[in-house]
Each structure stands twice: as C-alpha cells, then as structure tokens.
N, C-alpha and C positions, 0 to 999 in steps of 0.2 A: 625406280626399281620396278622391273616386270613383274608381273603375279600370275597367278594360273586363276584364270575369270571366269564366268560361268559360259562363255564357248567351249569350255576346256571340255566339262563333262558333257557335252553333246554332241562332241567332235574327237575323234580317235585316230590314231595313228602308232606305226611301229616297225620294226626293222629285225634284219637277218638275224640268225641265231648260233653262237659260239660257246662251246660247254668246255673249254682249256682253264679252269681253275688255276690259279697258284696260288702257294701257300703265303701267305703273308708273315710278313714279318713288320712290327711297331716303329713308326717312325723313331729314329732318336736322335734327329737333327736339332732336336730344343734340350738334351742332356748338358750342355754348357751353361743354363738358368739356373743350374741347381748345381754351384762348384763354391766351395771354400766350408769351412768350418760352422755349423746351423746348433743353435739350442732346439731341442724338440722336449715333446711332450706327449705319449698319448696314451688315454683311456681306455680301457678296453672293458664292458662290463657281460656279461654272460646273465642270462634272463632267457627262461625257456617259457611255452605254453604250455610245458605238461605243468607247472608253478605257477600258471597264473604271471606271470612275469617276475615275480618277485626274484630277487639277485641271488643268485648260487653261488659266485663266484666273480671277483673283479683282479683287474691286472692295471697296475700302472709303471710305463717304460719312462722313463728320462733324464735327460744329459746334453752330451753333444752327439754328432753324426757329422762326419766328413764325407763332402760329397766331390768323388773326383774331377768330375766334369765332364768326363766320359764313359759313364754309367756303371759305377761300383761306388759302394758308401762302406764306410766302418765306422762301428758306435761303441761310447762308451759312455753306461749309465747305469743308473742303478734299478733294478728291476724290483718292483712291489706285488706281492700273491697275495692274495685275499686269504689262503688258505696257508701257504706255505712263511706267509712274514716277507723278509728285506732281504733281499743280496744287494749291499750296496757298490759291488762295482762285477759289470757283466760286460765283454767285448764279445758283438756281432757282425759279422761282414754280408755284403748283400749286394744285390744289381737293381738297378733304379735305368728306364725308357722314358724320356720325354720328348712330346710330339711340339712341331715347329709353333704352337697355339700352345706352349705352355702344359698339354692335359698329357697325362702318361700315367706311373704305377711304378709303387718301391717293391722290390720279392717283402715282402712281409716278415719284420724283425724276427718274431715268435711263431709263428704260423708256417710250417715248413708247404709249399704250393700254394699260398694263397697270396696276395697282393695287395697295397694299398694306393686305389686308385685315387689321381687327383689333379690339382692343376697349380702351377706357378706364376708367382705375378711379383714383378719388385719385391724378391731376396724373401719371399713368403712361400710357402707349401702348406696346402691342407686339404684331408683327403680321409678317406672312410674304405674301410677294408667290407664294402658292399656285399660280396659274392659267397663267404666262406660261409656263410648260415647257420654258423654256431655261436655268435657273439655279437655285439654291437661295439665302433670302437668311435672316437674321434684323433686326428694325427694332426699336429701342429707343427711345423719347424720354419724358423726366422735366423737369416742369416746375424750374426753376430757381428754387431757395428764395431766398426773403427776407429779411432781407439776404442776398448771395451768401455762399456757405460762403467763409471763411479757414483757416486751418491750425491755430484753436485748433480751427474747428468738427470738425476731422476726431478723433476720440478715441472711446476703446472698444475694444470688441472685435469682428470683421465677420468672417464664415465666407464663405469665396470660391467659386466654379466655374467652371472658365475650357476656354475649347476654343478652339481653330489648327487650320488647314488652310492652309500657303504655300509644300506643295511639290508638284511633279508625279510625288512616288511615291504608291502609296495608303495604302503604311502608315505613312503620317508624320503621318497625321490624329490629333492627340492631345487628354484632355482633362485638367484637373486640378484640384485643390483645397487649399484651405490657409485658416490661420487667418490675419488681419492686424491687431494690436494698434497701433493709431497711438495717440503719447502726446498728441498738440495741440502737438507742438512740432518737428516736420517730423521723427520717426523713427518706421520701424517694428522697429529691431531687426532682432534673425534671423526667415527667414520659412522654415518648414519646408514646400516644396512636394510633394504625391504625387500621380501621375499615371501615364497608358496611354499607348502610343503602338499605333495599328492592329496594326505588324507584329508587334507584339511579345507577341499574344497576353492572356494575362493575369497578366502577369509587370511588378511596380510598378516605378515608376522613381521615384527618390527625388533632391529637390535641395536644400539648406538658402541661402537668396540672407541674405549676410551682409550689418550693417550697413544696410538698406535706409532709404532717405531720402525725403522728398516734398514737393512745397513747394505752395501755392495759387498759380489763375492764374485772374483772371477767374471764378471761381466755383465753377473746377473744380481738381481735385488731381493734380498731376503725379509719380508716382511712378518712381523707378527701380530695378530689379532688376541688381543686378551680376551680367554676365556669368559662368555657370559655366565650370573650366577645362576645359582642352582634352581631356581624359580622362572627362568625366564629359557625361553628355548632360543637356542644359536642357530645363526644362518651361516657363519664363517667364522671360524677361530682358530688359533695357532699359526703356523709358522705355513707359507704360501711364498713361493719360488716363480719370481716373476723375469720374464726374457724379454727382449726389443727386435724387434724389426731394426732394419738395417738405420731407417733414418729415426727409431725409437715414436713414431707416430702409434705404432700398434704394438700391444702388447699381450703375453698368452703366459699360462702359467699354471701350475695347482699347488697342492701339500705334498711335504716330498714322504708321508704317511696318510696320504688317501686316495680316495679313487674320483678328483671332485676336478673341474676343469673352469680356469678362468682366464677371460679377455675382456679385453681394453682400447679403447682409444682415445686418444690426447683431441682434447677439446680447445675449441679457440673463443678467444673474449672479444672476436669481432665478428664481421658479418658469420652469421651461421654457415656452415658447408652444406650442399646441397649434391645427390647422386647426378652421377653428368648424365647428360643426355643424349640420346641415343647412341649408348653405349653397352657392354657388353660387362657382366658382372659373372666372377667364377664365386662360390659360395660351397659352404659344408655346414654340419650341424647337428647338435640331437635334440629329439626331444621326446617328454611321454604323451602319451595319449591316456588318459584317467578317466576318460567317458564311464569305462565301466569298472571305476575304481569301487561303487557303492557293493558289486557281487566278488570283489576279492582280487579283481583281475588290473592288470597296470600293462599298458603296451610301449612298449622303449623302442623308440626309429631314431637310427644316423645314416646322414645320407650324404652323398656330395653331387654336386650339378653348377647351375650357371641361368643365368633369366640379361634378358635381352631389354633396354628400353627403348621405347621409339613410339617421338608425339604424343608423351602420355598413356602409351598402350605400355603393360608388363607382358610377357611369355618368358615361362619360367622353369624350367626341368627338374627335376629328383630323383638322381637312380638312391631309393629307400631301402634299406633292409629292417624289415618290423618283425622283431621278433616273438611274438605273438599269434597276430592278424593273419599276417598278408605273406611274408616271408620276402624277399627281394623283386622290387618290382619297378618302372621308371614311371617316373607322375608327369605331367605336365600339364600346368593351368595358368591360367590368364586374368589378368584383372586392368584397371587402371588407375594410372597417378593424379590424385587431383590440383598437384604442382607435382617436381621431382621430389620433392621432398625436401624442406629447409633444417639443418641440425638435428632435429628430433621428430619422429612421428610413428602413427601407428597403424597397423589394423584389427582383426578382430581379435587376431592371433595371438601377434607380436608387438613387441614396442620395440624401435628404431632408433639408432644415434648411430650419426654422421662423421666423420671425422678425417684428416687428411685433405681439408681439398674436394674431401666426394670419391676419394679412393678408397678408404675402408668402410663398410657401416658394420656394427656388432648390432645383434637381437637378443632380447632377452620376452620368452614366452610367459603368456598369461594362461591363466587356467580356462579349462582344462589342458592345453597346452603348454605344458612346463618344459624348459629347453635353453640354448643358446644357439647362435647361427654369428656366423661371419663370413663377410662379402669381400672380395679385393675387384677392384677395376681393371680388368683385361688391360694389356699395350695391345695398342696398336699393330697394327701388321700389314707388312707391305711386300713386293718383292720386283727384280726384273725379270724379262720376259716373258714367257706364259705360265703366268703364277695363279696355282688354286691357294687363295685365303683358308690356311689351315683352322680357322673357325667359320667359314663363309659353307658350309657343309647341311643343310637346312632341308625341314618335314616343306614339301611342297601345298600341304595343306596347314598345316597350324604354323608352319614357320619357326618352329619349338627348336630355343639352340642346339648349338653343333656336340654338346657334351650327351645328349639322347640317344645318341646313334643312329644305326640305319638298320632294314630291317629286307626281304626276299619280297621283292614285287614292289617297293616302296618307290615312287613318285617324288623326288628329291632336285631342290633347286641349288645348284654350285655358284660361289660367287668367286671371283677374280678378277684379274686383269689381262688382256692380249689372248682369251680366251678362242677365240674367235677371228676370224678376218670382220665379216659383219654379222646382221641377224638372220639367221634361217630357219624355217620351219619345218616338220613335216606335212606331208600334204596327203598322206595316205591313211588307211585306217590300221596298218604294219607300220610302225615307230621303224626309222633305218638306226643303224648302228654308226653311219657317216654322215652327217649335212654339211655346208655349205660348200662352196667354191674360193679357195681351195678346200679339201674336205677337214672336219672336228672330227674326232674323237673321246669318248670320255672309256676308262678301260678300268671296271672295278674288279681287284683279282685276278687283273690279267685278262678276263672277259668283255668283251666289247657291249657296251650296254645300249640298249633302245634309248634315241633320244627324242625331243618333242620340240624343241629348240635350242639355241645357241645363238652368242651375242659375244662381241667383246669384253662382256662383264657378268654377262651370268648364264647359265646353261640350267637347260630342264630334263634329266635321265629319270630310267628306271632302271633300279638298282638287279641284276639279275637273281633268280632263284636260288642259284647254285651258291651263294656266296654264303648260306647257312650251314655249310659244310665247317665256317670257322668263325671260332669266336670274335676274332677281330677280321676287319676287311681294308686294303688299302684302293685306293683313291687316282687318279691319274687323267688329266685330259692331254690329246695330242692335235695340235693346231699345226696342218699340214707339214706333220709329222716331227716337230719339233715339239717334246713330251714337256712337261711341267714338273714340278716339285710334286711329291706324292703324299697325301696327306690320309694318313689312317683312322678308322674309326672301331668303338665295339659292334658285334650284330647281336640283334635281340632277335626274337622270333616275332614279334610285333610291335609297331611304330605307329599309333595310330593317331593322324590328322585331321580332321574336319572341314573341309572345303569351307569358306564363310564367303559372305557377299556385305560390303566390300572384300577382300583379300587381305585382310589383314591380322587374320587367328582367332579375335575374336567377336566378332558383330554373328548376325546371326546364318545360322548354318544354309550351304547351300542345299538346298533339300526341294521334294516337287510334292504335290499332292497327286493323288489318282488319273486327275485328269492332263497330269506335265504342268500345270501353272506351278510357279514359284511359290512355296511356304515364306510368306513376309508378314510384317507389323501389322499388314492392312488384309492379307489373306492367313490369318494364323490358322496353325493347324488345330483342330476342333479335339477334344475329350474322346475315345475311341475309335479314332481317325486313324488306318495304316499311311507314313507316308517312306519316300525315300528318301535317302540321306547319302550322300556322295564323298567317300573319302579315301584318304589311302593310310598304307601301312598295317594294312592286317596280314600280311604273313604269305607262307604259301597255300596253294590251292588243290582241290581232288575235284576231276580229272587235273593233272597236271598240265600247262600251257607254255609256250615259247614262247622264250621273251620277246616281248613288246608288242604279243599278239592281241587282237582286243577281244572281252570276254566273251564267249560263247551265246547266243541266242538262243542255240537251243534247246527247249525247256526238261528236256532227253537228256542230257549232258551240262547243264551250266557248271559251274567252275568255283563252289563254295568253299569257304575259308576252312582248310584244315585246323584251326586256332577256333576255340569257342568265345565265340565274341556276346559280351552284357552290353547292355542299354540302358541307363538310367536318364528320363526326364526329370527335372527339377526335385531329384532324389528318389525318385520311385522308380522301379525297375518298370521298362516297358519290354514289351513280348518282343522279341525277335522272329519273325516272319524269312527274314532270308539274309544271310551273308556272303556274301562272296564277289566274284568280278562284278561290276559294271553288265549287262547287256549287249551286245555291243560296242563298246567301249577299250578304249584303250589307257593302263595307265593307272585306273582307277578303279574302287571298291565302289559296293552300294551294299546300305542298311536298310532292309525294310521291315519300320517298327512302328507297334501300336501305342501312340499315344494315349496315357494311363488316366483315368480319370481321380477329380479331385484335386488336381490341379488348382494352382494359382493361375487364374487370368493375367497374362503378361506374358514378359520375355522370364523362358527358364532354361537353367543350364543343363546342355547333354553332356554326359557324360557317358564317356566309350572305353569297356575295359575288354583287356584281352590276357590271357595267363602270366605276361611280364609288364604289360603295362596298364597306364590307367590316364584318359584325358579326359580335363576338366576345361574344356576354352570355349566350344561354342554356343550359341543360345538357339532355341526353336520355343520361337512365339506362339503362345499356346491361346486360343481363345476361348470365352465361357457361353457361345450359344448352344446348336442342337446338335448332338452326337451324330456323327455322320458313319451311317453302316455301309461302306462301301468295299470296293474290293481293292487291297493294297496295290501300289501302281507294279505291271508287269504280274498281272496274278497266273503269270506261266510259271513262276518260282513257288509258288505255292502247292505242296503236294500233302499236306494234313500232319508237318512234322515242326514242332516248333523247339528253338531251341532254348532250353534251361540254363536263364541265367547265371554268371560266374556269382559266388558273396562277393556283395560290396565291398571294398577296401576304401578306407580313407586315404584322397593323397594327403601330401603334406599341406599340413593346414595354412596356405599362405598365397594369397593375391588369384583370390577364385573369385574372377570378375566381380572385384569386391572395390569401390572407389575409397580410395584410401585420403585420410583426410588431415592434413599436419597436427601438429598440438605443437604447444610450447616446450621445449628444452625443460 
C-alpha cells in the first residue's frame, strides 16, 4: 500500500480546472441489505445546555420495520413519550439509501427532514440520527431469524451492556453489565448486575435480580427482572424485550416502559474470539460525559462511525452529536492494540467483549464515561472491472475510515481495483485532472478533480472546492474511459489529517522546525518553539485558488483557511501563527504553531480542531531543554494577527493513542 511520504510535502503538483458541478444523488445500490421484516429499537433522549443536560424529555420507538429492499420501510410499533405515556400501536412509512459499503440513512420515523444515518452488516442496522441537534438517539434493527426464536432457541451464555436515562436529574444517567445464562427453558436464574450511576462518581453499584424468568413472543424474548428492595438501588428491573440478529449471536433490546437500551452477545466456552485483523469495523453508541457532573452539568453523546485495524494500529472515526458541549462534530483518533484483543478487554474508557468470531464486540463505559457501543465487522467487498471499494474512500493524511467523509481541498487516497492501466505521477507543481497512458480519471460531482497519482489499486486526488455546494458528494474514476461504480460520501466543511512519518496515521507528525529539518524523537520540537505542521483537510481557502493549484507564495496573497482552525499540544492549546495552503505546495495545508510550554517531555498528542471536526492521531515530540525564540518557519505568513483558538471539545473518549492492554473475560 502507497502512502503519501515526506516527498509529498516538498514536492507539488496539479491540473486543469472544471466548475460543471452536479447535483448528486446517494448511492442505493446496497438498499437490497436491508430487505425482509427487522425488530428494531430506538432511544431517543432530548437533553439541552440551557439544563445542564438534564433530560426534558425521552422517546422510545419499537417493533418491527419492513424493509422493501428497494428503499421504502413500514413500521409497526408502539411508541413511548416521556411526556405524553404509550400509544401501543403506531404505523409509519418512510425511505431508507444504502450505499454499496453498507453506510446510507433511514428518513427519520418521528423527525419529519431529518435522517438516521448508518451502516449495515450481516441482517444488523445501527445508526444515530447525528445532524438534527435537537436530541440524542441510538437505532437498532436485526433482521428477524428464521424460524422465529422460541424459548428453547434462547440458551448459552450472553454478556450484556445496558444504559438508562428516565429521569430529570443528571446523575441518574446509568449504565450496566452482567452475564445472562438462559437454560432454553424460560430461566435465567440469579443475575449478578454491576453498574454506575452519573452522580455517583465511580463508586459500583451492585444488584443480584433473583430467580429471573422469560418467556418467547412472536420471536422475540420477554424477560423479567424482579424488582430490587426498597433499601438497595436497581440497575435493571422489570420486564426488557430482547430481539436476535439473524444467526441470534447478537442481541438488542430495552423496557417496553422505558427509555433504557440493551445489548448482548453470545459468548463461547472455547477459545476466546478475538477482533479480526486488519479489518474494517462499522460501530455506533452513546455515552455521557460527567466530568462536570460535580457543577450540575451532564453531557450525553451518540454517535455512529467505523475504526479500521491494521498491524496493531486503530484509526477510528465519530460523527458525535453532544448535546451540551460541542454540538455535531466528526472525531477521529488513533491508538494501538496490544494483541487484537482476546474475548474481553479494555481501555481507559471502555471495557470490551468479543463475540461471534470477532464480528460483534459490545462496550460497556466506565466513569466518567457512562455508555454502551457496538461494533459489527464490515463484509468484504469486491467488484469487476474498474471498481472504487465503496469503503476504500480515505483522509490521505490520517487514513481515518471512509465513514468521515470528505471535505473542499481535501488530499484523499481511492482504493480499488483495474483503477489504472499502471502507476503515474504528476510531474508538475499543477496536479492535471488526467494521468497515465491511456489517461485516469477521477470525477467528484461530475468535476474532474487534481490528481497526484494513480496505480491499478489506488489513486491519490484532491477533492474540488466546488463540492461544498452539497451535503453529500458522489465519487467516480474513469480508466480510459470506461467509468466505475460510483460511490458516495457526506462533505463536511473540514476533514482534517495529519501527515505522520511513517505514513501510517499515527506515529509522529510530519512537521519542520524553522530551519526545514524534520521535528523527530531525536530533534523534538523545544517549549516555545513556532514549527510547521503539514496536513490536509481544512476546508476552503480566502483568496480562493483552482483546483490543484499549489498554494500561493506570496506573502501579499497566501491562501488561509476560511474555517478557524485550534491547536492543541498534549492538551494545551497552542497559538496558531498561520493557517492555510502549503507555500508552494500543492495538495496540502500548513499549521504554523507555538509549541506551549509546561509540557511533558516526550511524545505528545496534537490535536487539530476545526468547526465540524476534531483529530486526535498524531504525535509531536516535545522536548525539555532551552526555549528556542525564533522566527516560525516561513515568517512571510506572519503579519501580527493570531488566531483565537476554537473550546476544546472532547472526542469520543476511545483508543486516543492509548495501547490497550487485554484483561481476563
């Protein structure tokens, strides 16, 4: 696999310029994954910051959903108001896009314009209605096995994660986990429940639900938790409506009288399952943030995304919606595995179990990070003739999966097959919109885009300006003249990457000191020290530039990021000096920031925010001798105006170059 090396940034190149937009429209050549009759489930809880988060109001939908197969659904369920009680039976009809990668968006049951974006994987959907920024939801559906489950099918042993939010304090938001042994004969026995509650710190709350019992309905399992007594606080009690995944490995479910959300997966009494390797994981999730649960205040994120493994390395995406903090925003951070993980394991965060094989894992958060998350393992994907990998769609800088999007000016590597006749480059410092012999094409929105090269298997474009004119943008390469499958994506206004050296998201960042020597292990960059930092995906530019020209020299006109871009070293905001093109450069952004003093000597993580996004992957090695006062490199960008950091946002608290390290089941 090619990567964009540190030639890249000192070497430019680009091509002709075409402003013929069209309007796109959502792949829905993967709407056939999502056909026959599904149990679903979703949460929906409303938590504002004018309250401190505390819940105003919750919604719980669930039933079934008939999915045509050709992109229309009808539901029948009973809908729960926080406010208003029970309609137990409500029919919805609605249109559902899925892209050839499984990722697409249902029209939103309740929510008239808004969407629940997500992705599909073996007869599963799960997906988070991101964008509407009025509510936080999570969405489950599993296609309904065959024959429907009865109460021999339910037996084994199933590790649980469960989370509630159904009261209007904030520290009542709890989440919890337990094992559940059904024999196939409607018991589960004692169930030993442990779980958080917000206020309570991180102080366990322990409940054992005696006796428990369950019976089949319709295909699904009806369990009840008896009541804990009046002296002991409950983590889960009453009556919980549990559904199966098609081969019943995975299971999801809540109260059919709360607003609480639980999954499951079936565990095996042989070797442990371990996440497969270099593979492609789509995931969703919520959880709270209670950092500042001590001033009254509780932050509730659901998000959905997708994390990539490969040799131990994680890159891992979050389009988040916090409703609090941050407001809808995409994360991406990186960490690594210290095996892939065997049945059960953790990090700071979360704790882990494995199940399927290695195709599902469920999370169950630790405080301050209360939550649930669940992961399904992408299929594969293959295609003939000149096929773009409808997940092969990737940050040429951080490598951050294809569920991130793309972004105006963005540096993006394409993966496929028959791509190409062979490899060719640019050789100019104008990217062309054509290389090799016979000529490529890559055409996003119909606009022929700058490219840097092209291979039989992977292609390296910039994404054109013009493509922020629409929320989604579709995809297209043409290998002498014979087009591709078209594979669509969302656009953000910023996608931002980190050049790293090696090339692989996240070691440490490509960046120079003053005098162009490399910022490394062995030349860190010093406490006070402006240096440059090389990346893409910051958005568009003022003066505005043709695609795939390289950025401006002169110090009269450079080409700064319209999008105010933050800087944090090892959590501390550093000053931003300059944002925008490259120098010279084609392709690429440059950061020029002052390294903050007080720093830890070592490697520490940058982080790069921009109004929709936020990345956490690369490192800049910071060292503790003598403050170097010198002039940022290119101190032609310098004209006495700095810009004022965005507030920090938290991403999602999960595999922030954090080496994660097994535990026992």
């Amino acid at each position: 696999m090619m990567r964009l090396g540190r030639a890249a940034f000192l070497f430019s190149i680009l091509t002709g310029w075409q402003a013929f937009a069209q309007t796109p429209v959502w792949d829905s050549s993967g709407d056939s994954m999502l056909s026959g009759t599904y149990y679903f489930r979703e949460v929906a809880w409303v938590a504002t910051a004018s309250n401190g988060g505390a819940l105003s109001d919750a919604v719980a939908l669930y039933g079934t959903i008939n999915f045509s197969g050709t992109g229309t659904y009808t539901i029948a369920a009973a809908y729960l108001d926080g406010v208003n009680g029970l309609n137990p039976s409500v029919s919805i009809s609605g249109t559902y896009s899925i892209g050839a990668g499984g990722f697409g968006f249902l029209s939103h049951p309740l929510q008239s314009g808004s969407v629940i974006r997500g992705m599909v994987a073996n007869g599963i959907f799960i997906g988070s209605c991101t964008e509407a920024g009025s509510f936080n939801d999570l969405f489950i559906a599993g296609l309904i096995p065959s024959p429907a489950p009865t109460v021999p099918y339910f037996s084994g042993s199933y590790a649980m994660s469960y989370v509630n939010y159904s009261s209007s304090t904030v520290g009542a938001f709890e989440d919890a986990q337990f094992t559940m042994n059904p024999n196939g004969a409607g018991s589960l026995g004692n169930v030993s429940i442990r779980g958080y509650f917000a206020g309570n710190g991180t102080t366990v709350t322990g409940q054992v639900a005696s006796n428990v019992k369950y019976i089949s309905s319709n295909g699904a399992m009806v369990i009840t938790f008896p009541a804990a007594n009046q002296n002991t606080l409950s983590l889960v009690n009453g009556q919980e409506y549990l559904y199966f995944s098609p081969d019943g490995n995975f299971v999801f479910g809540g109260s059919p009288n709360g607003f609480d959300m639980l999954i499951g997966v079936r565990t095996t009494s042989g070797g442990a399952p371990q996440l497969l390797s270099s593979s492609l994981y789509y995931n969703a999730g919520v959880y709270s943030d209670a950092t500042q649960i001590s001033s009254g205040a509780l932050d509730l994120d659901t998000y959905y995304g997708s994390f990539s493994l490969s040799n131990g390395t994680v890159i891992q995406h979050s389009r988040i919606f916090s409703s609090v903090f941050s407001g809808t925003y995409s994360a991406v951070t990186t960490g690594s595995l210290a095996t892939p993980g065997a049945g059960a394991y953790s990090d700071p965060y979360t704790s882990y179990t494995i199940g399927n094989g290695g195709n599902v894992r469920i999370g169950f958060g630790i405080p301050p990070y209360l939550g649930i998350d669940v992961a399904l393992a992408a299929p594969g994907f293959s295609g003939t003739g000149v096929y773009l990998n409808p997940v092969g769609v990737l940050n040429a800088g951080s490598y951050a999966p294809f569920t991130t999007g793309i972004s105006p000016g963005e540096l993006i590597t394409l993966f496929g097959t028959n791509l190409a006749p062979s490899f060719a480059q640019a050789t100019t410092t104008i990217f062309p919109n054509k290389l090799g012999n016979p000529s490529v094409q890559v055409f996003i929105d119909g606009i022929a885009a700058p490219l840097y090269y092209v291979s039989p298997t992977q292609i390296s474009a910039i994404v054109p300006y013009a493509v922020s004119t629409y929320p989604i943008a579709t995809i297209q390469v043409k290998n002498n003249g014979v087009a591709s499958n078209t594979v669509t994506e969302f656009v953000n206004s910023t996608t931002p990457g980190v050049l790293t050296s090696p090339a692989n998201g996240i070691s440490v960042a490509a960046a120079l000191h003053s005098d162009y020597s490399l910022v490394t292990e062995k030349s860190p960059a010093q406490p006070g020290e402006s240096i440059s930092v090389y990346l893409t995906g910051l958005g568009g530019v003022f003066p505005p530039i043709q695609d795939g020209y390289p950025g401006s020299s002169d110090a009269s006109s450079l080409n700064t990021t319209t999008n105010t871009i933050a800087a944090l070293v090892g959590g501390t905001t550093a000053t931003v000096l300059y944002s925008g093109l490259a120098p010279g450069l084609t392709g690429l952004y440059q950061l020029n920031i002052t390294i903050p003093t007080g720093l830890t000597a070592g490697d520490n993580l940058l982080d790069i925010e921009g109004p929709d996004s936020y990345s956490s992957e690369a490192l800049i090695p910071v060292g503790s001798g003598v403050t170097l006062n010198v002039a940022p490199l290119g101190t032609e960008v310098q004209n006495g105006q700095t810009e004022k950091p965005a507030q920090h946002r938290k991403p999602r608290p999960t595999q922030k170059n954090v080496v994660v390290n097994p535990v026992q089941p």
